[in-house]
py3Dmol code that shows the C-alpha trace and the ligand (Angstrom):
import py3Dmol

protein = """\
ATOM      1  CA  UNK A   1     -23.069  17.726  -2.050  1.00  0.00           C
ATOM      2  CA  UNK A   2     -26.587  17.159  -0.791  1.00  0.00           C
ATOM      3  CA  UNK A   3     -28.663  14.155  -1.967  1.00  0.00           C
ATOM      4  CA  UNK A   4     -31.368  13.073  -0.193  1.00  0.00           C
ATOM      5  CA  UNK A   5     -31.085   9.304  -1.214  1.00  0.00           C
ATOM      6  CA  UNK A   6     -28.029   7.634  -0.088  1.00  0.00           C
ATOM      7  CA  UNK A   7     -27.215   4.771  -2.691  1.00  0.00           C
ATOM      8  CA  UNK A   8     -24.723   1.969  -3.456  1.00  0.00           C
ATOM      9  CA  UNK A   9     -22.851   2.336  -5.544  1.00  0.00           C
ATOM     10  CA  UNK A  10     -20.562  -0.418  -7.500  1.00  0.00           C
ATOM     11  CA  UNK A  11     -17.520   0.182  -9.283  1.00  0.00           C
ATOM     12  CA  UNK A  12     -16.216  -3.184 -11.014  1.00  0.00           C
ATOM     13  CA  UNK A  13     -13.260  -3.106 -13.720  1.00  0.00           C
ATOM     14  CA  UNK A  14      -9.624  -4.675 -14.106  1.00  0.00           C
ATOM     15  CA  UNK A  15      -6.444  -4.447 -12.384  1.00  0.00           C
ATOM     16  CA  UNK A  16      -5.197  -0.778 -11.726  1.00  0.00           C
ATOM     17  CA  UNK A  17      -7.453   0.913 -14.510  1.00  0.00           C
ATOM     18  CA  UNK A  18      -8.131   3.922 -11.511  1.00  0.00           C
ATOM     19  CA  UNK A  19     -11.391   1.795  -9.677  1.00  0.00           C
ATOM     20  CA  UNK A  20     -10.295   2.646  -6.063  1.00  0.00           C
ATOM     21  CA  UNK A  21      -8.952   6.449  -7.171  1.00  0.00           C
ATOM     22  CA  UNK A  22     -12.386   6.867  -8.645  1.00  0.00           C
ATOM     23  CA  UNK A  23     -14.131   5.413  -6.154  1.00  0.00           C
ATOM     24  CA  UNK A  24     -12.434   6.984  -3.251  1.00  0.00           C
ATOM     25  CA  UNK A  25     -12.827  10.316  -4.358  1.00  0.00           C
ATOM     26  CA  UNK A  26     -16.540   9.948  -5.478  1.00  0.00           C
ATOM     27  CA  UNK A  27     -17.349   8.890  -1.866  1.00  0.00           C
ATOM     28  CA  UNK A  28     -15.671  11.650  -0.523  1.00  0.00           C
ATOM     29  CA  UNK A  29     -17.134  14.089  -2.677  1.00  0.00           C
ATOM     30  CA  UNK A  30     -20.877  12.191  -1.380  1.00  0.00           C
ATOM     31  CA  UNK A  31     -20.031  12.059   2.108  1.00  0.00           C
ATOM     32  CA  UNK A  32     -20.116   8.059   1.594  1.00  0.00           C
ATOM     33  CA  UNK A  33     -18.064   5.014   2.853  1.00  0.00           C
ATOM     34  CA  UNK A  34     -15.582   3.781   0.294  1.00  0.00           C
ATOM     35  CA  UNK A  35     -14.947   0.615   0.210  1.00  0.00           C
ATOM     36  CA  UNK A  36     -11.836  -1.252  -1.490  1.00  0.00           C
ATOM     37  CA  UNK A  37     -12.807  -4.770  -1.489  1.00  0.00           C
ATOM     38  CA  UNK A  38      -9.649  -5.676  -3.520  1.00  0.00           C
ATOM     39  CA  UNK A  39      -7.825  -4.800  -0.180  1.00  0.00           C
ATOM     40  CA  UNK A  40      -9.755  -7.424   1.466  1.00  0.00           C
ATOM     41  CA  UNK A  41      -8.588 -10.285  -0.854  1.00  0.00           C
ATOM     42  CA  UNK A  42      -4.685  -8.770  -0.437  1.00  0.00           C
ATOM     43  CA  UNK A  43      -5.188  -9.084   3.215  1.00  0.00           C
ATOM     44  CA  UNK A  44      -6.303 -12.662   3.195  1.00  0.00           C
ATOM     45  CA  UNK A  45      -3.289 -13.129   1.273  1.00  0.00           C
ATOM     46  CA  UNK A  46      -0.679 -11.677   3.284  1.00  0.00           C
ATOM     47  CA  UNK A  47      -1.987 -13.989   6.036  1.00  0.00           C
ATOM     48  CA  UNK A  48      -1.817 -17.161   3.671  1.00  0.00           C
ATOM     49  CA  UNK A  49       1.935 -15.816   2.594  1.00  0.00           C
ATOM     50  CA  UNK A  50       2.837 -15.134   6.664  1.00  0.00           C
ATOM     51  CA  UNK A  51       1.461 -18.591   7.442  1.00  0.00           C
ATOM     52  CA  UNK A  52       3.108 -20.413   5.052  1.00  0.00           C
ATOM     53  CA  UNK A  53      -0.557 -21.500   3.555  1.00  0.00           C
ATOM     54  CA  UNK A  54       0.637 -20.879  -0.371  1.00  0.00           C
ATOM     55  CA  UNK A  55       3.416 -23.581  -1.210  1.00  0.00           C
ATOM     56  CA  UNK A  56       5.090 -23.832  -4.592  1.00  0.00           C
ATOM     57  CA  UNK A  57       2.805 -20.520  -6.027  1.00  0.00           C
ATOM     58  CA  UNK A  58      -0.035 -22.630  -5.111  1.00  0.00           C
ATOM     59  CA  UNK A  59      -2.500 -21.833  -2.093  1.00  0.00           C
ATOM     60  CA  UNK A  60      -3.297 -24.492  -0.070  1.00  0.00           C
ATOM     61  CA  UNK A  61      -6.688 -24.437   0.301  1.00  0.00           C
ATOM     62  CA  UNK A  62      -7.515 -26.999   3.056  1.00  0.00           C
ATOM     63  CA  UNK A  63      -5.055 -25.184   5.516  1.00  0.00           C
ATOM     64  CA  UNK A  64      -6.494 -22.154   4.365  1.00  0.00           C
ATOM     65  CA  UNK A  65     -10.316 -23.194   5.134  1.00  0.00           C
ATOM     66  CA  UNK A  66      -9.160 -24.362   8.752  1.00  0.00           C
ATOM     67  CA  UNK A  67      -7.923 -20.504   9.318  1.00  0.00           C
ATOM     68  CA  UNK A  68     -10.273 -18.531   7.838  1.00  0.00           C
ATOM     69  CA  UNK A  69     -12.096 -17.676  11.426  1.00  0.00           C
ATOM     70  CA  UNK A  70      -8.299 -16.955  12.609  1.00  0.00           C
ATOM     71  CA  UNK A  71      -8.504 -13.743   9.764  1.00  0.00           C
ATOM     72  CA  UNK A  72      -9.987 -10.506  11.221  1.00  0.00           C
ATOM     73  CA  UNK A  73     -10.074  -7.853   8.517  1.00  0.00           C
ATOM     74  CA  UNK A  74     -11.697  -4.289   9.216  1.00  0.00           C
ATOM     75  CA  UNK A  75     -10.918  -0.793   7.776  1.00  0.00           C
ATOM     76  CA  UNK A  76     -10.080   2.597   9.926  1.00  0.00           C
ATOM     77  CA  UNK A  77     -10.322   5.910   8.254  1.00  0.00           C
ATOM     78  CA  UNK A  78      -6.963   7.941   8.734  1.00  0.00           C
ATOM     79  CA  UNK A  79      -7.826  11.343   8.994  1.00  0.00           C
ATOM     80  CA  UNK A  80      -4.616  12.476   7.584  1.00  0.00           C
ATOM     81  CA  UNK A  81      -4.874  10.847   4.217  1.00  0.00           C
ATOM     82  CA  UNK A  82      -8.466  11.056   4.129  1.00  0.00           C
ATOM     83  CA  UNK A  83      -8.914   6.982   3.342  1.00  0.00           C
ATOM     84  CA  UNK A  84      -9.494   3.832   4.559  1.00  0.00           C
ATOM     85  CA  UNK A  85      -6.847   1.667   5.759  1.00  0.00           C
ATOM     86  CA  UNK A  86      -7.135  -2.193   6.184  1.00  0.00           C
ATOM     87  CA  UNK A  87      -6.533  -3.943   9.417  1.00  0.00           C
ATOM     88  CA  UNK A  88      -5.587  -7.451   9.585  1.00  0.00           C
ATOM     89  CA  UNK A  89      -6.299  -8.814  13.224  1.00  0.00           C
ATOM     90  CA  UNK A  90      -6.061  -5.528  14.285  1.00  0.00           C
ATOM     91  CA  UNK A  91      -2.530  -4.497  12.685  1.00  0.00           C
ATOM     92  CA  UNK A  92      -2.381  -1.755   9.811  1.00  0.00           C
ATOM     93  CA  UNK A  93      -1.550  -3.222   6.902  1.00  0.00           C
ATOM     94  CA  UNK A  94      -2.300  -0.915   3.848  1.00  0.00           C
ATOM     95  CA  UNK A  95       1.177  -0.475   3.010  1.00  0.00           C
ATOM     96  CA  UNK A  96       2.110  -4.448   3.506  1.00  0.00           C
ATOM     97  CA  UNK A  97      -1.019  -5.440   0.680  1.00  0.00           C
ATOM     98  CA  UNK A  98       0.189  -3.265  -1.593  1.00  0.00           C
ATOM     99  CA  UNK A  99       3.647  -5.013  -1.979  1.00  0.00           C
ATOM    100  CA  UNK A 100       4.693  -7.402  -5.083  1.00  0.00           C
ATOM    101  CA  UNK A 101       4.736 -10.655  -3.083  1.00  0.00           C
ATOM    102  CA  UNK A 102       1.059 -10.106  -2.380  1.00  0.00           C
ATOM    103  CA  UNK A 103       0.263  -9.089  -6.272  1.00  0.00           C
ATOM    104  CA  UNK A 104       1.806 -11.805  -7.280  1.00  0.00           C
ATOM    105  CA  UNK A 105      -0.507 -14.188  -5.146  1.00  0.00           C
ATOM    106  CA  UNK A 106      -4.118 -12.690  -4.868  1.00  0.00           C
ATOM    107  CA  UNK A 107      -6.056 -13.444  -7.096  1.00  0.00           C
ATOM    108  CA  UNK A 108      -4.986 -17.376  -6.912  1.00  0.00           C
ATOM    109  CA  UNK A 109      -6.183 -16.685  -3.436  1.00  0.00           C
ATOM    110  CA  UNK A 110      -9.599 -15.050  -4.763  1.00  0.00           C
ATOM    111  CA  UNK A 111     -10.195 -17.825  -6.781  1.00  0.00           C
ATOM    112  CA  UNK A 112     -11.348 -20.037  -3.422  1.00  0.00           C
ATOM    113  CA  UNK A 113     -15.035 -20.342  -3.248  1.00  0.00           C
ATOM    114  CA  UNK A 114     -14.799 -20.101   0.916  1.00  0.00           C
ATOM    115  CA  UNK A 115     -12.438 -17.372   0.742  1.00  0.00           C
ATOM    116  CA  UNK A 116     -15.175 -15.359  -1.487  1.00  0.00           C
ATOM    117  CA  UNK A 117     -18.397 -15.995   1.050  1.00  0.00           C
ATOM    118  CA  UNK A 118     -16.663 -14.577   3.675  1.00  0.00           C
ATOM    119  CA  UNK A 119     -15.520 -11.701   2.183  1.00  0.00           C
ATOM    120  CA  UNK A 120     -18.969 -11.286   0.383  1.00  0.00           C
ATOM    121  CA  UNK A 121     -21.003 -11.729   3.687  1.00  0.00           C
ATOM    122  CA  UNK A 122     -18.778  -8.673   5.420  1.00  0.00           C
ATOM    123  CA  UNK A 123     -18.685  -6.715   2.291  1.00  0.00           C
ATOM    124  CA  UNK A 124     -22.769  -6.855   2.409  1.00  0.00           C
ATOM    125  CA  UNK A 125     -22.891  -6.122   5.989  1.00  0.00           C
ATOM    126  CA  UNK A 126     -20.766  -3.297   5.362  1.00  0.00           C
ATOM    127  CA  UNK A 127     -23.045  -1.419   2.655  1.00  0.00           C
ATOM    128  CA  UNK A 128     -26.745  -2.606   4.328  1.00  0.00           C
ATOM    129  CA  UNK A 129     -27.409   0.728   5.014  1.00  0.00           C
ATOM    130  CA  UNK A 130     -26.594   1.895   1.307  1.00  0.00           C
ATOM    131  CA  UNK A 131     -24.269   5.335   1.227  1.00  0.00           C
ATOM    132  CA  UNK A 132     -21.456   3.383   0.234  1.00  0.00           C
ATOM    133  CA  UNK A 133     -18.987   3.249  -3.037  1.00  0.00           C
ATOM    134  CA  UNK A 134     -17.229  -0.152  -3.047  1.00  0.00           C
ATOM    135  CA  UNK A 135     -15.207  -0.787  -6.068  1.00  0.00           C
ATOM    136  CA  UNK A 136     -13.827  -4.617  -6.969  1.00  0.00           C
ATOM    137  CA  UNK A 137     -14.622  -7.187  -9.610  1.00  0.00           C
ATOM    138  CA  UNK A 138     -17.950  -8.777  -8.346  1.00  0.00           C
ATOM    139  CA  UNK A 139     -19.580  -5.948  -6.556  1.00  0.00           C
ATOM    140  CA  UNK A 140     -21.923  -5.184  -9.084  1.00  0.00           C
ATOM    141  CA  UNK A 141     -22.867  -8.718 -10.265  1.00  0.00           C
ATOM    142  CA  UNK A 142     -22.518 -10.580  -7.150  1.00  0.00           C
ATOM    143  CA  UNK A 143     -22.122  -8.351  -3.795  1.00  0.00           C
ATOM    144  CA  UNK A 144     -24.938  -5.447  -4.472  1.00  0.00           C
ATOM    145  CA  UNK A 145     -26.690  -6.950  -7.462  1.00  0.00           C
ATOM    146  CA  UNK A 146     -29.447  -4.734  -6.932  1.00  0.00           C
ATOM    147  CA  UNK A 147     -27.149  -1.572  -6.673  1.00  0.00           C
ATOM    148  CA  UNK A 148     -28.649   1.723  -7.712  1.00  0.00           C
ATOM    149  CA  UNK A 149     -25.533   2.744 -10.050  1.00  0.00           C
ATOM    150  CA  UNK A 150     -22.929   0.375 -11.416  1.00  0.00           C
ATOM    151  CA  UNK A 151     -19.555   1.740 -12.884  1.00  0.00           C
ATOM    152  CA  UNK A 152     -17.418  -0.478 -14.916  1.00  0.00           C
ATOM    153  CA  UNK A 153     -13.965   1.144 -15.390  1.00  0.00           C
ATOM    154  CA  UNK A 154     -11.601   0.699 -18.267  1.00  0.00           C
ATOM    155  CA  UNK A 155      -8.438   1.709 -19.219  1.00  0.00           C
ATOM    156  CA  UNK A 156      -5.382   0.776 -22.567  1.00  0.00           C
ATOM    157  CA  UNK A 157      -2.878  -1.148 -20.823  1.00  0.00           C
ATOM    158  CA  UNK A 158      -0.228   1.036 -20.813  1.00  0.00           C
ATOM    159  CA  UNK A 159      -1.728   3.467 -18.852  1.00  0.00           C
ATOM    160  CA  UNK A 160      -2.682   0.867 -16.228  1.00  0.00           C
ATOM    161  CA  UNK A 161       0.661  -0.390 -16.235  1.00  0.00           C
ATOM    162  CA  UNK A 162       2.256   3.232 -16.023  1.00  0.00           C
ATOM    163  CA  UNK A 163       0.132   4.559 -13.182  1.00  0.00           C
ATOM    164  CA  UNK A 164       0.697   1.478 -11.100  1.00  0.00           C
ATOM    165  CA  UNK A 165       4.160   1.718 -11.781  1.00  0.00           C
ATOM    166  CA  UNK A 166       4.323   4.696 -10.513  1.00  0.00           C
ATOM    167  CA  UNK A 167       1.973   4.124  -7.292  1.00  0.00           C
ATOM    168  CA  UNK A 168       4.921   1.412  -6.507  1.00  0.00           C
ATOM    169  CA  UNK A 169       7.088   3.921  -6.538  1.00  0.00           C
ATOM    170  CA  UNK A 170       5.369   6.142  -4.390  1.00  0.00           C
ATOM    171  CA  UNK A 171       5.939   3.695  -2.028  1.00  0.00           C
ATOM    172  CA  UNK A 172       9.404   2.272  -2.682  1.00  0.00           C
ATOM    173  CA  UNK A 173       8.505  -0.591  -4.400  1.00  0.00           C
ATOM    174  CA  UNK A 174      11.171  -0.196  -8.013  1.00  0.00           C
ATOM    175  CA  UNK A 175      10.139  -2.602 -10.553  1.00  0.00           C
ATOM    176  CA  UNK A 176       9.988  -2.686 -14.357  1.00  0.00           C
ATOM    177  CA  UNK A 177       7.284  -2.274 -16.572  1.00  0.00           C
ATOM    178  CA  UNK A 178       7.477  -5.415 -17.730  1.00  0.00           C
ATOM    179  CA  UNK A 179       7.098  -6.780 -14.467  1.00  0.00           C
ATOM    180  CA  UNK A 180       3.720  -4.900 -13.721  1.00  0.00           C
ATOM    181  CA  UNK A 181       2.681  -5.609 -17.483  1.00  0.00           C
ATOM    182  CA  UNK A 182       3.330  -9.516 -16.698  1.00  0.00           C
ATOM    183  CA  UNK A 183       1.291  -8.952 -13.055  1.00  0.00           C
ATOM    184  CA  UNK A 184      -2.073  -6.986 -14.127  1.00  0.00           C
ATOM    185  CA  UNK A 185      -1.920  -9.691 -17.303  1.00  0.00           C
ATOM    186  CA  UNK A 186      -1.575 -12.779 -15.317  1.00  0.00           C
ATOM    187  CA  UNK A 187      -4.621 -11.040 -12.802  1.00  0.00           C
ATOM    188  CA  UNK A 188      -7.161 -10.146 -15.678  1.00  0.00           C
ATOM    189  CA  UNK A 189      -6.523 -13.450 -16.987  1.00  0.00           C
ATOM    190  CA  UNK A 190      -7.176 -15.440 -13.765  1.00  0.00           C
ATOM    191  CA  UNK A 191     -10.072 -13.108 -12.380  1.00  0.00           C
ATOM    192  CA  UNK A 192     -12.067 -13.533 -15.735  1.00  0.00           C
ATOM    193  CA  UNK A 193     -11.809 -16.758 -16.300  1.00  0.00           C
ATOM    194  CA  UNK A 194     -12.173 -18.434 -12.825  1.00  0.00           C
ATOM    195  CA  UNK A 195     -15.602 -20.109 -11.827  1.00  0.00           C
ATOM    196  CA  UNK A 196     -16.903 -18.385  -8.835  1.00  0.00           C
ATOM    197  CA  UNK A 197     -17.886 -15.102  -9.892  1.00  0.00           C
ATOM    198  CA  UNK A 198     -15.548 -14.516 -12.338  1.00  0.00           C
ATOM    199  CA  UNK A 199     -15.098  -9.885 -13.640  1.00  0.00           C
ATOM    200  CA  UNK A 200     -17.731  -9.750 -15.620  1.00  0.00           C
ATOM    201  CA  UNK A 201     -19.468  -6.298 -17.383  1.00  0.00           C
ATOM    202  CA  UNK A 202     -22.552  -6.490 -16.153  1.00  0.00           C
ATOM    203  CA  UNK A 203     -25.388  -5.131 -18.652  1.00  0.00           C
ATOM    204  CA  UNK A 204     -26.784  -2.721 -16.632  1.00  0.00           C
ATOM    205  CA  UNK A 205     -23.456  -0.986 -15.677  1.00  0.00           C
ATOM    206  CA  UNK A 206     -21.859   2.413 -17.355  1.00  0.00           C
ATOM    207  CA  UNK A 207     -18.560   2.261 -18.578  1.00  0.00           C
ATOM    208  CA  UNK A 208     -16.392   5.011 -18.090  1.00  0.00           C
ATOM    209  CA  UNK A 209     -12.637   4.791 -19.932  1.00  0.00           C
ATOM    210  CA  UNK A 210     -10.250   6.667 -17.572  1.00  0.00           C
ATOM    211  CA  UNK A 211      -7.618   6.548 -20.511  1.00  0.00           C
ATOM    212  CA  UNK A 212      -8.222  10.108 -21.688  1.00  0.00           C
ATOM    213  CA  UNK A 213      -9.717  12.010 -18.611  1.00  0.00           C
ATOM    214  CA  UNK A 214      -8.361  13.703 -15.620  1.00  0.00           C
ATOM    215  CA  UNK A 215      -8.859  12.611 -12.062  1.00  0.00           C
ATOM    216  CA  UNK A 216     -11.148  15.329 -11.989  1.00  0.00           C
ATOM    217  CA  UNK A 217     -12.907  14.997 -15.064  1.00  0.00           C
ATOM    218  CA  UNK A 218     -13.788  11.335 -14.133  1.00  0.00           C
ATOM    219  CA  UNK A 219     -14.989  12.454 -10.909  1.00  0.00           C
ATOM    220  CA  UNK A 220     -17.417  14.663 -12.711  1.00  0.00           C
ATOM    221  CA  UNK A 221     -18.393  12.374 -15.175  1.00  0.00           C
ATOM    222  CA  UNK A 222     -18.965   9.770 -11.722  1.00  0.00           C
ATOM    223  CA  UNK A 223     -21.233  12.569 -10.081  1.00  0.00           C
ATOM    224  CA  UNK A 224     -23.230  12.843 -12.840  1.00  0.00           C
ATOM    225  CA  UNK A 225     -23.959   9.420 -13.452  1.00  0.00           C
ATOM    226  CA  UNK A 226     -25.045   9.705  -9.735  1.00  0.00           C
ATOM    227  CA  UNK A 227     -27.068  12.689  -9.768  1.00  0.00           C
ATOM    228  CA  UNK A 228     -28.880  11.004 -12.562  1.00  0.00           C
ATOM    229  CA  UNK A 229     -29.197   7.364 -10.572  1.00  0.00           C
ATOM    230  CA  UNK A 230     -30.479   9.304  -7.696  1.00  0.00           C
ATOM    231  CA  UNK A 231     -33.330  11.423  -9.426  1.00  0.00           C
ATOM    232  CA  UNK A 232     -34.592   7.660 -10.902  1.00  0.00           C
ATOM    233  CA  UNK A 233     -34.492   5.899  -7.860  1.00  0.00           C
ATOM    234  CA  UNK A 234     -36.521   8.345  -6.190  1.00  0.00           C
ATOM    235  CA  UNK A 235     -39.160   8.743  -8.711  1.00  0.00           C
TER     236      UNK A 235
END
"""
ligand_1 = """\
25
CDP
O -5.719 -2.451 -7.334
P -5.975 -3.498 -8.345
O -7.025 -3.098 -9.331
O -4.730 -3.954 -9.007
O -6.499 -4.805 -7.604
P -7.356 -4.898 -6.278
O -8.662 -4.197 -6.460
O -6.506 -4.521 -5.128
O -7.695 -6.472 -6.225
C -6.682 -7.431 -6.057
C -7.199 -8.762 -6.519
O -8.236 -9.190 -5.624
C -7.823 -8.821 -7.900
O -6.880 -9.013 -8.935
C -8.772 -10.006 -7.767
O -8.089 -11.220 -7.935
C -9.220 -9.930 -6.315
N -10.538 -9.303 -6.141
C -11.674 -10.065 -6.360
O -11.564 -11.210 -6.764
N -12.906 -9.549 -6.109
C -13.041 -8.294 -5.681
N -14.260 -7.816 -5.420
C -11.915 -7.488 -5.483
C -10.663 -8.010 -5.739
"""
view = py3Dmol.view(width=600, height=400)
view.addModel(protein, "pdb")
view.setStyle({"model": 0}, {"cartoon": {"style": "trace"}})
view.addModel(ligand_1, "xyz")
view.setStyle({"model": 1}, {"stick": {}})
view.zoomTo()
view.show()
């Protein structure tokens, strides 16, 4: 698809409700960057659980602030499975973020004010130029306030908790549905209700519910949202 004016767009929402499946494929379909800022936080917490910086479930912050300069995160697009993949000082680590040790841990990590400006400040410097989808829980109150289209994305719990289930799967990871239930809970709870900038709906986004609709009938529903943002932003 052709558009003249490449935006940003902002895709906010909670835990596995289909954000970064949404959001990846709508940047594809735009010929824009995706960006899974959720990735970001999971990375920072795989180093705090390699180093030994998170002791008794609880992170600990002062020893994380000293090695926060030590944490080099950047993404590389793999051709073969058409995404982005996260590098942690220069190691691949999608697979490794994705795994329940670091579920059970990020958001405590998210919750740290320092941790947040330095992902922020990257995340900004990644979408300057605009032509980018990143989905998260602050991006569009906090990261691109100013963002030309704003998605927030909703879906009934047991959906959430069936499709990550199964995305586990996909990648050996068995565990119960109770398990992930317990998980996305504990997450919502702690990334709503934590001071520094807590998942909010922000009032000028559009909420899609991904309950009902197919991968590709939220992708349409996502383009058109954008065809529309783009005609008013160049009027
Ligand atoms: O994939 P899922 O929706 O389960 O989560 P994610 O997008 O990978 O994000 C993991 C965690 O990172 C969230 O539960 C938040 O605690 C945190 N996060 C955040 O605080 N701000 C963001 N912009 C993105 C993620």
């Amino acid at each position: 698809m052709l558009l003249e004016k490449r935006i940003t767009i902002a895709v906010d929402g909670y835990s596995s409700c289909g954000k970064s499946t949404l959001a990846k494929a709508l940047a594809n379909s735009l010929g824009y960057v995706f960006i899974d800022s959720g990735a970001m936080y999971r990375g920072v917490t795989l180093y705090c659980i390699r180093q030994q910086l998170i002791q008794n479930s609880k992170p600990q912050v002062d020893l994380i602030e000293k090695e926060l300069d030590k944490i080099h995160l950047s993404f590389k697009f793999n051709e073969a499975t058409a995404s982005s993949e996260l590098f942690l000082n220069d190691e691949n680590v999608e697979k490794l973020i994705r795994l329940p040790d670091v579920a059970a841990n990020v958001s405590k990590i998210a919750t740290i004010k320092t941790v947040r400006d330095k992902l922020v400040e990257a995340q900004r410097l990644i979408g300057r130029n605009g032509g980018i989808v990143m989905d998260g829980r602050d991006i569009g109150s906090v990261v691109f306030p100013a963002a030309e289209l704003k998605l927030f994305i909703t879906a009934v719990p047991e959906i959430r908790a069936q499709r990550r289930k199964k995305e586990l799967e996909e990648i050996g990871v068995i565990i119960t549905l109770d398990e992930v239930i317990a998980n996305l809970m504990e997450r919502d709870l702690i990334d709503s209700t934590r001071k520094e900038s807590p998942l909010i709906q922000v009032e000028d986004a559009i909420v899609i519910d991904t309950s009902e609709l197919t991968r590709e009938e939220q992708l349409q529903k996502a383009i058109q949202l954008v065809k529309a943002s783009t005609c008013k932003s160049s009027e």
